[in-house]
Each structure stands twice: as C-alpha cells, then as structure tokens.
GUTI-786946 format. One record per residue (C-alpha): z, x, y; residue in three letters; residue number from 1. Coordinates in steps of 0.02 Angstrom, whole numbers, plus 50000, padded with zeros to 5 digits. Layout:
BEGIN
<pt zz="Z" xx="X" yy="Y" rest="Ala" nr="NUM"/>
...
end
This chain:
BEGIN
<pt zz="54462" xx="55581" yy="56255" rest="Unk" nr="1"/>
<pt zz="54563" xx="55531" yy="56121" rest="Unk" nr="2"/>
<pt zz="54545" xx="55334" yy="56122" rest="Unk" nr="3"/>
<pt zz="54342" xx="55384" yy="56150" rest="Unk" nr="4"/>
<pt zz="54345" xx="55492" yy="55986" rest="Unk" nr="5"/>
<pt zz="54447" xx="55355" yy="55906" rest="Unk" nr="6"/>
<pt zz="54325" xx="55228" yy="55952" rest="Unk" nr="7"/>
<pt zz="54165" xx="55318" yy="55913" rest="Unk" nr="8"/>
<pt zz="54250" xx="55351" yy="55766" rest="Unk" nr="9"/>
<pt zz="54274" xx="55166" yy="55721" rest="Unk" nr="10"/>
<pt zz="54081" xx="55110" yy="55808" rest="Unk" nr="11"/>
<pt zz="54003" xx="55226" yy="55681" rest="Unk" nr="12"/>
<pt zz="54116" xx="55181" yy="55519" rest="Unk" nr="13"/>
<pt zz="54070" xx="54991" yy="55584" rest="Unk" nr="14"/>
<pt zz="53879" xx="55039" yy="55583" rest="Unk" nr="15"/>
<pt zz="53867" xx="55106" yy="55434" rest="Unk" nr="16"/>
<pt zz="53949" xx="54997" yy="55347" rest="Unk" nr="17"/>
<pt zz="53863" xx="54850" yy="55415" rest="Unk" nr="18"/>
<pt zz="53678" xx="54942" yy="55337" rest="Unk" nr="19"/>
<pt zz="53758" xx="54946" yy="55183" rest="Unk" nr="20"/>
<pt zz="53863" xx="54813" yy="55159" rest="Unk" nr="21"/>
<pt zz="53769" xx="54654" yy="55249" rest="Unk" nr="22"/>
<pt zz="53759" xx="54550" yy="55074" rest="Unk" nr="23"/>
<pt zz="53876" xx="54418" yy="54982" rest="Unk" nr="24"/>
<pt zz="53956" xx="54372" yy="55136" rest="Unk" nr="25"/>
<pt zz="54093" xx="54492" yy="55101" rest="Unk" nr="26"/>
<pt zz="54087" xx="54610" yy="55282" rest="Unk" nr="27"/>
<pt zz="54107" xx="54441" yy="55348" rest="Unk" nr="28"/>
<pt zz="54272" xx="54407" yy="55265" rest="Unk" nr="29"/>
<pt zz="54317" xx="54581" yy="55291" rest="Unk" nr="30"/>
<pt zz="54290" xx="54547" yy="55487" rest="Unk" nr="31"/>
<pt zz="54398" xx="54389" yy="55464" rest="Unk" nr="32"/>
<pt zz="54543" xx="54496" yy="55399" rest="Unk" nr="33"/>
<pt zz="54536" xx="54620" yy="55527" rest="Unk" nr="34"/>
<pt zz="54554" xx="54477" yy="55658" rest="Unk" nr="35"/>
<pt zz="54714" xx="54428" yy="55561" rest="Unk" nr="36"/>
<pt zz="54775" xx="54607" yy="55559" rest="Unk" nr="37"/>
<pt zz="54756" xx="54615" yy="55756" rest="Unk" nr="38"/>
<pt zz="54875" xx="54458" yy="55766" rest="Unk" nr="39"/>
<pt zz="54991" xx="54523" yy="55666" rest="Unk" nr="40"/>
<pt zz="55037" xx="54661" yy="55795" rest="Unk" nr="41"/>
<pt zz="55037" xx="54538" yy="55922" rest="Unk" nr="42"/>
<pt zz="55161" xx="54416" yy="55831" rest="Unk" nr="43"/>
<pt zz="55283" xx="54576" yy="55763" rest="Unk" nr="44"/>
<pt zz="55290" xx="54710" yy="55892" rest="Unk" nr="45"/>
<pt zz="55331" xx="54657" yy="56066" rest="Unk" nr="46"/>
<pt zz="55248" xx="54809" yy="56150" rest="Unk" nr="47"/>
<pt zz="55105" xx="54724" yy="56130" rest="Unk" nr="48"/>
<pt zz="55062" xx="54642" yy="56288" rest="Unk" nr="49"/>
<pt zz="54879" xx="54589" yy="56258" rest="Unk" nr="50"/>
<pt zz="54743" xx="54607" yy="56127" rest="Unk" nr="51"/>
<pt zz="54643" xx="54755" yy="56224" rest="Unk" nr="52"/>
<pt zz="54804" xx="54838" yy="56207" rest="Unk" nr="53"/>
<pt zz="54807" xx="54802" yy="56016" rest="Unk" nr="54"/>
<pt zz="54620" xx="54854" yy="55978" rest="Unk" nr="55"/>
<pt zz="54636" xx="55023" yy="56085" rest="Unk" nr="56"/>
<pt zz="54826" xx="55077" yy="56054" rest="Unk" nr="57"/>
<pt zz="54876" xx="55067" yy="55905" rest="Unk" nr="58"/>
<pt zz="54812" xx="55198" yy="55762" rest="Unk" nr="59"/>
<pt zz="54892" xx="55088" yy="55629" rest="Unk" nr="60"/>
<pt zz="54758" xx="54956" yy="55669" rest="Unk" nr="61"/>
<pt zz="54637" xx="55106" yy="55667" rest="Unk" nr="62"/>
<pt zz="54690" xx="55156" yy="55500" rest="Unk" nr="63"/>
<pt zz="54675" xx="54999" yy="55423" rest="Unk" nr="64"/>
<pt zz="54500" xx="54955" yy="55493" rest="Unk" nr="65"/>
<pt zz="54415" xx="55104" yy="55427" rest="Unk" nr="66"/>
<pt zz="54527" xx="55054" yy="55265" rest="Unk" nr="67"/>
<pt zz="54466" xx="54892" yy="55242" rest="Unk" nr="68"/>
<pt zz="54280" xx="54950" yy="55262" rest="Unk" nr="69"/>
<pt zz="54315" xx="55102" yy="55161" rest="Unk" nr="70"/>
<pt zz="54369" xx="54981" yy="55015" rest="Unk" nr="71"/>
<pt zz="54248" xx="54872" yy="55043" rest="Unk" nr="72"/>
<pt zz="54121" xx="55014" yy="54999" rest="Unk" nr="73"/>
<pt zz="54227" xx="55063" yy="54845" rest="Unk" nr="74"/>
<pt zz="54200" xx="54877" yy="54793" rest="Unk" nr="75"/>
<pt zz="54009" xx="54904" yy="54813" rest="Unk" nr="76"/>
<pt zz="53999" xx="55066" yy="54691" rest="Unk" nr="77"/>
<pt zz="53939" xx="55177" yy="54841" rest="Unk" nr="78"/>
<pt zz="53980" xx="55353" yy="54774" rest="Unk" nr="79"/>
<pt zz="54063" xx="55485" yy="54873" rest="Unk" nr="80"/>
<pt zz="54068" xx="55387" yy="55051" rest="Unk" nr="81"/>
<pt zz="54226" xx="55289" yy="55044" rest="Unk" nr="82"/>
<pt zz="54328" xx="55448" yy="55016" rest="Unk" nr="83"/>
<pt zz="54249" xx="55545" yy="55150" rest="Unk" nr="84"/>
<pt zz="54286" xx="55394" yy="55254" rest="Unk" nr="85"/>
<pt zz="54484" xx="55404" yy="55202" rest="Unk" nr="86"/>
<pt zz="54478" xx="55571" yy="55243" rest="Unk" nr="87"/>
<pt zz="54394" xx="55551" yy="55420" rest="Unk" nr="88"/>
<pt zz="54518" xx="55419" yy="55451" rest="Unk" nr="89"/>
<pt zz="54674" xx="55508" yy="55390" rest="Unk" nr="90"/>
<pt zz="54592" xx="55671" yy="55525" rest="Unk" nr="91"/>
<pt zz="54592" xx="55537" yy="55683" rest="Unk" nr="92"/>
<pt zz="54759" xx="55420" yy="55628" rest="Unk" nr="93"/>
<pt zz="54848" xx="55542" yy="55539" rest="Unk" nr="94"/>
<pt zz="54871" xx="55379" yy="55426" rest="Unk" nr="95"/>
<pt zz="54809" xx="55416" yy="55240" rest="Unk" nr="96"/>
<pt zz="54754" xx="55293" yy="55126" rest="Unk" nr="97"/>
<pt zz="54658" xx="55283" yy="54951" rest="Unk" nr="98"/>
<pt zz="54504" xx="55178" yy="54979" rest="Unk" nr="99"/>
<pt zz="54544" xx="55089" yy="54821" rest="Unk" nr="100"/>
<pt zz="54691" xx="55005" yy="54884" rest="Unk" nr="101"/>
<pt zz="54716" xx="54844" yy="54880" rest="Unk" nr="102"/>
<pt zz="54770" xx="54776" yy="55027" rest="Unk" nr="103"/>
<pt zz="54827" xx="54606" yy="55080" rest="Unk" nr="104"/>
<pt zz="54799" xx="54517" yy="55263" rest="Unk" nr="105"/>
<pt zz="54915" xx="54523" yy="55425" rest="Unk" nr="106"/>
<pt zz="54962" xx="54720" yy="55356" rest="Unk" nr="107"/>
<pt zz="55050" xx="54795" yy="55507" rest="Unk" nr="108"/>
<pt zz="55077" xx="55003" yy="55518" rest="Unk" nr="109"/>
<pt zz="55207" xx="55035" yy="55673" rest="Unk" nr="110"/>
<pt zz="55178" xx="55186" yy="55748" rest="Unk" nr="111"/>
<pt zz="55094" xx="55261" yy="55569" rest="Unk" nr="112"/>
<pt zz="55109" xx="55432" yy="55583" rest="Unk" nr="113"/>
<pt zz="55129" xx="55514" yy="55394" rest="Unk" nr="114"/>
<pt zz="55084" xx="55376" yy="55313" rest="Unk" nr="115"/>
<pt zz="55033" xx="55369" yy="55121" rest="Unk" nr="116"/>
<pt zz="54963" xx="55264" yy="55024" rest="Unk" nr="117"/>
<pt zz="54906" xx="55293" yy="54845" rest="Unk" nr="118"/>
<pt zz="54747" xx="55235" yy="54753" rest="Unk" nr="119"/>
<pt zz="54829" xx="55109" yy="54635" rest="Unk" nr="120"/>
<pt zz="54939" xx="55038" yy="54760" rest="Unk" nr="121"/>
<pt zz="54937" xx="54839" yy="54796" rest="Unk" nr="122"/>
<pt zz="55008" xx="54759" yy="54946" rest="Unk" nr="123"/>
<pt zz="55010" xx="54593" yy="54993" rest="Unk" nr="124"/>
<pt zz="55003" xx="54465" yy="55152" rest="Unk" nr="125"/>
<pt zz="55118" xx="54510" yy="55282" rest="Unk" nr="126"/>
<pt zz="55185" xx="54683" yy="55232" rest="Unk" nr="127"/>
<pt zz="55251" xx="54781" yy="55380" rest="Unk" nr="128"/>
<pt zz="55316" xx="54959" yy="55359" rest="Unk" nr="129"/>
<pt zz="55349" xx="55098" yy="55478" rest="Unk" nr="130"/>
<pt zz="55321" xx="55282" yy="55514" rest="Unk" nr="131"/>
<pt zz="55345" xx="55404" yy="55364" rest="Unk" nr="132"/>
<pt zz="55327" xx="55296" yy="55250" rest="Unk" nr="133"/>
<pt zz="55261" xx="55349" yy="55088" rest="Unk" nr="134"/>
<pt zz="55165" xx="55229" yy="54932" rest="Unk" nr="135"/>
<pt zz="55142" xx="55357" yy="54812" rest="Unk" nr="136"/>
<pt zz="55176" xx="55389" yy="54618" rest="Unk" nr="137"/>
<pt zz="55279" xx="55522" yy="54539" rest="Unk" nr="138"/>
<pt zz="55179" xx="55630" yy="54424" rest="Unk" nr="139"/>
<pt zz="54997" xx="55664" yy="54340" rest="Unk" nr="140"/>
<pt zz="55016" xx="55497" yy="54262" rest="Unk" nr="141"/>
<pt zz="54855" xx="55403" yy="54233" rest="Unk" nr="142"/>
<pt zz="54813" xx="55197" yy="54245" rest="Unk" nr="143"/>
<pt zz="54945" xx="55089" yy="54374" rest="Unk" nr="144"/>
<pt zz="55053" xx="55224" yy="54434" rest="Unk" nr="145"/>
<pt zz="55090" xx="55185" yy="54615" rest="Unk" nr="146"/>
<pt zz="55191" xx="55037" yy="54700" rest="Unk" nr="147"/>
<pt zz="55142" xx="54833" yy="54704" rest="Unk" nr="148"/>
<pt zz="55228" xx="54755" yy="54866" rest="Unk" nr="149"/>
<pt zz="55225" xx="54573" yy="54881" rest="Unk" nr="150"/>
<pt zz="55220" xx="54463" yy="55017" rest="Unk" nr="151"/>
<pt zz="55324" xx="54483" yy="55183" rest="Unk" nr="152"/>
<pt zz="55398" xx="54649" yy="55132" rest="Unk" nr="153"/>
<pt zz="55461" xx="54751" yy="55277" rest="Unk" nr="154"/>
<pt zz="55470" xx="54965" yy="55237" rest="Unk" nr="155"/>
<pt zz="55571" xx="55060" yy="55364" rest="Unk" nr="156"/>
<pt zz="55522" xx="55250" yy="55424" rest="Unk" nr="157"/>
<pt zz="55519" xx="55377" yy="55304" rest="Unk" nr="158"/>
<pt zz="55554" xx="55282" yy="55162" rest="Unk" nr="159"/>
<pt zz="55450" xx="55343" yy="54996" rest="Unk" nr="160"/>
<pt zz="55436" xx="55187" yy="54852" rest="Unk" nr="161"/>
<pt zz="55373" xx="55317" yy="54696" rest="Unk" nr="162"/>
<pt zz="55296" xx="55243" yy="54533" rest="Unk" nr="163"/>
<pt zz="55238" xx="55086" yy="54494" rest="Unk" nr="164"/>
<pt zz="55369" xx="54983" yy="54536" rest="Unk" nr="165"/>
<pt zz="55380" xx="54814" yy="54620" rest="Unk" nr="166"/>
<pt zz="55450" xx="54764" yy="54770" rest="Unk" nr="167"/>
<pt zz="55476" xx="54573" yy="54761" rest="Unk" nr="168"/>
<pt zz="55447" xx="54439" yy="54925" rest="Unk" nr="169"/>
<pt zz="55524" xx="54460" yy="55053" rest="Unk" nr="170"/>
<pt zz="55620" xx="54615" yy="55029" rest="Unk" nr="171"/>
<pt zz="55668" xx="54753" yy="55151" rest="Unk" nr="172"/>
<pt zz="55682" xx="54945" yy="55124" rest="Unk" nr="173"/>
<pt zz="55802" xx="55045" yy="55234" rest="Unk" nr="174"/>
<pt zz="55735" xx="55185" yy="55314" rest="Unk" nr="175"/>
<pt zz="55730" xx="55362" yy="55221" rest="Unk" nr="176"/>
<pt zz="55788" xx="55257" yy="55066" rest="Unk" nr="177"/>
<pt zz="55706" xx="55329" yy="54916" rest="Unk" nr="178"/>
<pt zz="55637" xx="55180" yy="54786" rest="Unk" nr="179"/>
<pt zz="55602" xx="55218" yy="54616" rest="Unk" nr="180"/>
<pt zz="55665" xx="55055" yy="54525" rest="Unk" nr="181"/>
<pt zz="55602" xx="54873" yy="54547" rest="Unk" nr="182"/>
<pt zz="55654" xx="54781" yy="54708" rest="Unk" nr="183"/>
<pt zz="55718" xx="54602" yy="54673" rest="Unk" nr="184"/>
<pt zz="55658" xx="54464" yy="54801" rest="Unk" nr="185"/>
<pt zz="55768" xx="54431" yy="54964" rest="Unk" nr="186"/>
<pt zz="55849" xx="54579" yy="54952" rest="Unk" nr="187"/>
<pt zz="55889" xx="54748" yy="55039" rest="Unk" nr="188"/>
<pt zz="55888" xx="54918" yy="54970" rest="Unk" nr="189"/>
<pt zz="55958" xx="55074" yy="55050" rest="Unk" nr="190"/>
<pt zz="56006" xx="55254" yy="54989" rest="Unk" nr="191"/>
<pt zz="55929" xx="55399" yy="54886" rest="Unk" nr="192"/>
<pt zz="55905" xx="55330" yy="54744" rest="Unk" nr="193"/>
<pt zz="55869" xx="55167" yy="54851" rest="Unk" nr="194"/>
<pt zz="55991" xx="55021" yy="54781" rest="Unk" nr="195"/>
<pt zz="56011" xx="54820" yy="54810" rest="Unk" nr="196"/>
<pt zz="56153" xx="54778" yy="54930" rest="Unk" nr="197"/>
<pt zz="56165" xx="54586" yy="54979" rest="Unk" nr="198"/>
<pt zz="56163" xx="54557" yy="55143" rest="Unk" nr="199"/>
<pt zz="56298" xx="54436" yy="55167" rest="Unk" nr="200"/>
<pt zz="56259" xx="54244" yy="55202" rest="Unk" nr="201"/>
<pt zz="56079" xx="54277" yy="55272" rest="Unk" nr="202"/>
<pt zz="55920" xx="54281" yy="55202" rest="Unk" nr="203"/>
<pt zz="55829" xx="54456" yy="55208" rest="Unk" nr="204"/>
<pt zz="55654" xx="54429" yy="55293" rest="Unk" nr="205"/>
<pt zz="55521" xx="54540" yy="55374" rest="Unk" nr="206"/>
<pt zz="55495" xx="54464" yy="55560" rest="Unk" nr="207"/>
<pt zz="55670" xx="54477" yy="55615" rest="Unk" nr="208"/>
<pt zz="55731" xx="54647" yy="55559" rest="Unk" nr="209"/>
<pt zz="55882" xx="54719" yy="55613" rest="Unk" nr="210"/>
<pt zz="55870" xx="54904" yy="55543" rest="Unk" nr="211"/>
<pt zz="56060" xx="54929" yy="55632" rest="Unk" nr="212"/>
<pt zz="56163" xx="54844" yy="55540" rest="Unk" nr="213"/>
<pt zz="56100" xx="54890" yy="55372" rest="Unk" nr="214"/>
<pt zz="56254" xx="54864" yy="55230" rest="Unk" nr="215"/>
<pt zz="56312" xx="55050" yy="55191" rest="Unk" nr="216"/>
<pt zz="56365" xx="55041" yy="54996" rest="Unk" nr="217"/>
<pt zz="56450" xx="55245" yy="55010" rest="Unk" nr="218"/>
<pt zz="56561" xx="55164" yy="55162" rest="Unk" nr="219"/>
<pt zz="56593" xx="55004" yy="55066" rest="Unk" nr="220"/>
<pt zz="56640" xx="55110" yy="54898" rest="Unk" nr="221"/>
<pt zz="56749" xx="55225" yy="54990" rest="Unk" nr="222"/>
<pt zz="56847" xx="55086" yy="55079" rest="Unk" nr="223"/>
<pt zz="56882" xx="55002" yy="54924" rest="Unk" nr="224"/>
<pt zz="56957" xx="55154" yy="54855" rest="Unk" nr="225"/>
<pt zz="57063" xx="55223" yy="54982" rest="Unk" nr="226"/>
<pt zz="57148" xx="55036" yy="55001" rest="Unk" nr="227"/>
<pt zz="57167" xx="55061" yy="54821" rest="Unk" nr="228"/>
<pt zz="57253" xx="55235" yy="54870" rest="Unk" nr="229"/>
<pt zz="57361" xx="55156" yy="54989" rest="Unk" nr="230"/>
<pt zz="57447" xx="55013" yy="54880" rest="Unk" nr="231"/>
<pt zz="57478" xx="55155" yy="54755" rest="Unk" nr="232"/>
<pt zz="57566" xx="55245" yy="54905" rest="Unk" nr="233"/>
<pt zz="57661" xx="55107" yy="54936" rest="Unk" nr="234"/>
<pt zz="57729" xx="55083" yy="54741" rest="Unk" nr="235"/>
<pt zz="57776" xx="55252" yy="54755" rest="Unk" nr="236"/>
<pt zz="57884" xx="55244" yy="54908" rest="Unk" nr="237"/>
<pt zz="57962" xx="55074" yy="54818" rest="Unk" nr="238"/>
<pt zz="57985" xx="55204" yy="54654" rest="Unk" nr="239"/>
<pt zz="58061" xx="55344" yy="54729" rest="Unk" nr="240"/>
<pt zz="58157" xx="55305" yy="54899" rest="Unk" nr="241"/>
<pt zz="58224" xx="55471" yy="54915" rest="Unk" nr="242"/>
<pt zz="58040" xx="55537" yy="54941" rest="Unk" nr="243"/>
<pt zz="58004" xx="55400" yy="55047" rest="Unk" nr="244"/>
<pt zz="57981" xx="55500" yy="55231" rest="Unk" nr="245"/>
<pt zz="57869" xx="55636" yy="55126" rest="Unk" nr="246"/>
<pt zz="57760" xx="55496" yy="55074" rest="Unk" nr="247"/>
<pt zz="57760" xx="55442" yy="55242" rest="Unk" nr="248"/>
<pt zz="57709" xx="55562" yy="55323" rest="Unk" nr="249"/>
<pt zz="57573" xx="55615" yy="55198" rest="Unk" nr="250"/>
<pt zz="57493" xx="55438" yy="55233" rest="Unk" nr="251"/>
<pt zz="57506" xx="55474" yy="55437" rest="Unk" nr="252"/>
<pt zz="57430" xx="55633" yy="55422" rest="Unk" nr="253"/>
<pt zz="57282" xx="55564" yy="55270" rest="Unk" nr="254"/>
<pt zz="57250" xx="55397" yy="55402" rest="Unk" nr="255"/>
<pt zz="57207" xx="55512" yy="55550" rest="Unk" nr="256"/>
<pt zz="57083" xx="55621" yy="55450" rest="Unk" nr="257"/>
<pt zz="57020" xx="55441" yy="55353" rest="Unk" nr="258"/>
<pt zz="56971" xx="55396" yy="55535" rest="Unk" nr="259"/>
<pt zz="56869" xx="55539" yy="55573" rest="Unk" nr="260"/>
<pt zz="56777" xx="55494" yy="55405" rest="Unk" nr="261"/>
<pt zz="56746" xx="55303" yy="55450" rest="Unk" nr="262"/>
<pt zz="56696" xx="55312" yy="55648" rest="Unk" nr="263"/>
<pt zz="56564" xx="55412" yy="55566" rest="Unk" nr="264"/>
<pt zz="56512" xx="55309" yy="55437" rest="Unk" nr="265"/>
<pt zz="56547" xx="55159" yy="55597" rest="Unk" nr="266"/>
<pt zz="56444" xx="55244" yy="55725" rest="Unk" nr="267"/>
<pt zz="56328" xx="55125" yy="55798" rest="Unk" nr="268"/>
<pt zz="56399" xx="54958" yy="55719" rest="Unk" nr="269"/>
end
C-alpha cells in the first residue's frame, strides 16, 4: 500500500503538472534531470541493484521529483500549488523542501527521513547528503538567509548547515556537525560548531566517503596536551630526584585513567 500511495502520489503530481506546464520546453528539461537524478543512486549507493529498484524504493528520489515539478511551478507564477505540493510531498517522504529551491542535477537523498531544506537554499550538481540533515537559516531574517552548497558536496546524517553560508566544492560535513561558518573547498568539517580539519595527504571528495575515520580535533587537542604534560613530568623528576617515585607513580596511575579516555575517543578506528 505504501509504494501504491507513493506512486499515485507521484502519477497525479506528474499529471498535473504536465496540463500546466507543457510550454518552453522546460518539463522536458525537468524530465531530463530527473533521469540524471535516478543515475545518481545507481552510481553512489550500492543497494541499488537495478533501476525498478531506484524508481520504487527510494523516497529521496520521491522527494526530489515532486521537488523539481513543484519548482518548476514556482518558476511559472502558479499561486498557492507549489506549496501544497511541498507539503503533500513532505506527508508521503517525510522529506521537506521549499519549492523555491534551487536545486542542481545528480542530487542524491540517502535514506531522507527529516530532511530540510529552506526556501533560499542553492545546491548544486552532485550534492549527496544523508538522513537528518537539515538546510535551514537561523532567525526571522529576510532576503538570502539559508545555505549555497556547491558542487560534489557530501552532508552526513543529522548534520544542520544554518544561515547563509557556503559550502565550497567538494567538501564533506561530518555527521551531527553543526555549520554555521563558510566551508572552504576540499575540506572536512566536524563538531558543534562544525570546524575545518585537513584530512591528511588525500583529497576530500563526495563518491568515496569514509564517514569512519573522520579526523577528531577534541582527541587531537587533548593528545597534544597531555604529551605536553608528560615532558613537564619528566623535568620535574630531573628537578627534584628525591620526589622522583611520587612523580612516578602519579604518571602510572594518570596513564591508566588517560587510557580509558582515548579507547573512547579510539573506538572504532
């Protein structure tokens, strides 16, 4: 029943948009985009075997079909309709999205459930991003006020990019990182708020992602300081020998509890 609703669902968005829309060639390059949608879950997510599987499986393909002819009414002027269209779709999909955003080709939504996507967002070719994942803006602000993602940018689940910030080529978000701040290209961001860390010696991209070994920059900070701990340990057992054994023991006992701390922050590496 619920691939039948889901396809109705579609059938009768498709109709009437074809009544109102069949001028300027544009459904036709609307159609044309969908078809490069569908390959883009074929080419990113190996669980899907076949292209029937694709068209009836996957609500992120859903979503973005009623999308696409949702905006395409926008574009036209028709009042009223392309909300109630968003709304219909965000009721089947559970996938919400602003019929006035502008959305690029090959856009891929994996899994999609809780997805947001504001009315002044832009996203471009290639963008993948995950469950959770939340486009929105931060206030009552008026004008450009939610997120611009360029190409091949990859969003993991339940990450929320706020404001109109830009997230260059190529970048990747970590998942429940929080992005309020500009995203330079080629890089990766992580925490709340979301930060650059460099991956190290390999470019960042969006078709091989590797969300578990994502650089940890609390774990990196806190190494760096407790070597820094240590040496000063050490000066102080060269300073005062006579309090060398207390020292010594204080270290024993401040290593076993330090690797409590970093086979959690290792767990899964």
């Amino acid at each position: 029943m619920g691939i039948l609703r889901k396809t109705g669902a579609l059938l009768a968005a498709t109709a009437g948009a074809c009544l109102w829309l069949n001028r300027d060639g544009e459904l036709r390059e609307t159609i044309d985009i969908v078809r490069r949608d569908v390959r883009a879950i074929q080419e990113r997510d190996p669980a899907a075997h076949n292209m029937v599987e694709a068209l009836t499986c996957y609500s992120g393909l859903h979503a973005i079909v009623m999308h696409r002819l949702a905006h395409l009414m926008q574009k036209q002027g028709l009042p009223v309709v392309p909300r109630i269209v968003s709304q219909v779709n965000r009721f089947i999909t559970g996938i919400e999205i602003h019929p006035a955003a502008e959305i690029g080709e090959g856009f891929f939504i994996d899994h999609g459930a809780g997805v947001v996507i504001g009315e002044t967002t832009e996203v471009g070719d290639n963008v993948t991003i995950y469950q959770g994942v939340t486009l929105g803006g931060t206030g009552k602000e008026t004008g450009k006020r939610h997120p611009t993602l360029e190409d091949n940018v990859t969003i993991g689940a339940g990450a929320k990019v706020l404001g109109s910030v830009k997230v260059a080529r190529n970048a990747k978000i970590g998942a429940g990182s929080v992005v309020i701040h500009d995203v330079p290209a080629d890089s990766t961001v992580v925490g709340n708020p979301g930060r650059p860390v460099r991956e190290r010696g390999r470019k960042v991209g969006a078709a091989d992602v590797d969300w578990t070994h994502l650089p940890d920059p609390v774990a990196d900070a806190m190494r760096s300081l407790m070597r820094r701990v240590m040496e000063m340990e050490n000066e102080f057992k060269t300073a005062f020998p006579d309090k060398k054994e207390e020292i010594e023991r204080v270290q024993e006992e401040g290593e076993r509890e330090l690797d409590k701390v970093f086979e959690y922050f290792d767990k899964g590496e």
